[in-house]
C-alpha positions as CSV (number, residue, x, y, z in Angstrom):
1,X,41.8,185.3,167.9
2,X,42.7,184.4,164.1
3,X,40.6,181.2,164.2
4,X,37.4,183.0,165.8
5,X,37.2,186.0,163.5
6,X,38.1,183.6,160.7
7,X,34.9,181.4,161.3
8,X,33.0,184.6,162.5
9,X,33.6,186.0,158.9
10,X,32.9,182.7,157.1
11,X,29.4,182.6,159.0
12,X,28.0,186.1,157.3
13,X,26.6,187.4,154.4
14,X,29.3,188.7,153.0
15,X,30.9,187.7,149.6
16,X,33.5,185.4,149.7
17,X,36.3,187.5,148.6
18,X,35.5,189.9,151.0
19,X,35.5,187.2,153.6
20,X,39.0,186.3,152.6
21,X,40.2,189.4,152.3
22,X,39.4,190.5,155.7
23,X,41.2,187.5,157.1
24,X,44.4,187.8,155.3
25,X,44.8,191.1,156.3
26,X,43.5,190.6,159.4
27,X,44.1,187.4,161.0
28,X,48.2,187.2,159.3
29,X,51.0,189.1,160.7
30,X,52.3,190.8,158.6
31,X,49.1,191.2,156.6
32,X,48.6,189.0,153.6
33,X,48.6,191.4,150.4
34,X,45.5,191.3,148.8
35,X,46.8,190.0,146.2
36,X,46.5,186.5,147.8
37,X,42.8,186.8,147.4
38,X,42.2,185.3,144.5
39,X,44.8,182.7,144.6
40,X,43.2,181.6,147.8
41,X,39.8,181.0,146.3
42,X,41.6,179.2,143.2
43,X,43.1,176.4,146.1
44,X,39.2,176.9,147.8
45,X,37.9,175.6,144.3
46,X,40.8,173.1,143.9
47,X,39.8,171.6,147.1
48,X,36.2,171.3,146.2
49,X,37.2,169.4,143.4
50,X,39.6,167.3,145.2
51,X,42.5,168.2,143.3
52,X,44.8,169.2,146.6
53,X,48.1,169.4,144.2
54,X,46.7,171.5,141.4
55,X,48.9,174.5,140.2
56,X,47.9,177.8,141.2
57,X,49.7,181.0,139.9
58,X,50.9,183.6,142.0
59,X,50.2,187.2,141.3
60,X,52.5,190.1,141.5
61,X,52.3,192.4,144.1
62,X,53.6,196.1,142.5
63,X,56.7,195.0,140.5
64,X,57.6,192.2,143.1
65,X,56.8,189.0,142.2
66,X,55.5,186.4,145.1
67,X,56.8,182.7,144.8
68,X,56.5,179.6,146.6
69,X,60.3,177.9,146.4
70,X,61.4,179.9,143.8
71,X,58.5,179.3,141.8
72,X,55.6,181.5,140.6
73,X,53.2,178.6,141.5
74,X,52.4,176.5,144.1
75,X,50.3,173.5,145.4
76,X,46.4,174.5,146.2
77,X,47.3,172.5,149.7
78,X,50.0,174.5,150.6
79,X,48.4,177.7,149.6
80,X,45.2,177.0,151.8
81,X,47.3,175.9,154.8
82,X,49.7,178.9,154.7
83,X,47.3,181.0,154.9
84,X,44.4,179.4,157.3
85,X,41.7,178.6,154.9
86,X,40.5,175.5,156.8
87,X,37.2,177.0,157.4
88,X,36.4,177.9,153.7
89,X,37.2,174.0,153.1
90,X,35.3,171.1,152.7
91,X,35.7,168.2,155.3
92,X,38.5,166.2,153.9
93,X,40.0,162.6,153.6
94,X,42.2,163.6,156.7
95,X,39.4,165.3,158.7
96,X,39.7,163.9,161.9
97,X,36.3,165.4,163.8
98,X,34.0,163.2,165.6
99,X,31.6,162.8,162.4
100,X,34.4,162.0,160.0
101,X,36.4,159.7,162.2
102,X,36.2,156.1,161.4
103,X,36.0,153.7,164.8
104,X,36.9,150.0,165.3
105,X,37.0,147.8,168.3
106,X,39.6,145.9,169.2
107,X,38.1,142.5,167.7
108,X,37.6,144.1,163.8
109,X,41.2,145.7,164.2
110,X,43.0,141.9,165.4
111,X,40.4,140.3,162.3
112,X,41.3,142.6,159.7
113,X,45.3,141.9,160.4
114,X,46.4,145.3,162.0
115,X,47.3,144.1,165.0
116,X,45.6,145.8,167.2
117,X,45.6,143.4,170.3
């Protein structure tokens, strides 16, 4: 169900925090606090920009502070995995759909020395 809704909400007109927000509290069990919203578009931008490891701060939620191993920050690629972003995200170096996937025959694998035989 998760990966439907979350490409049904991606697909509308509304705003993209609102998108987000409805799948983190939606699609996650237990919800995601919505909180999470904003860091989540900070690793959206960082992958636009190619910058997978960039830092992203994580927000308080009340007086309890959310961290990623012990730290207040974490990795934009482990942000948008944890929490399902793949369909806010731009196709990737490790994409592996039929447009993105690079093919070789047998003859240009054994010539360029990766023995493929």
């Amino acid at each position: 169900m998760g990966s439907v809704t979350a490409l049904g909400i991606q697909d509308t007109v509304l705003d993209l925090e609102t998108q987000l927000l409805y799948h983190l509290r939606g699609n996650h069990y237990p919800p995601v606090p919505a909180e999470m919203v904003q860091p989540c578009i900070d690793a959206i931008d960082a992958y636009y920009d190619e910058d997978y490891d960039r830092m992203i701060a994580l927000p308080k939620v009340n007086d309890f502070q959310i961290t990623w191993r012990g730290e207040t920050e974490a990795p934009a690629r482990y942000i948008a995995d944890a929490h399902h972003l793949e369909f806010w995200l731009p196709h990737s170096w490790d994409c592996d759909c039929d447009e993105c996937v690079v093919t070789m025959n047998e003859d240009e694998g054994f010539e360029l020395g990766l023995g493929l035989e």
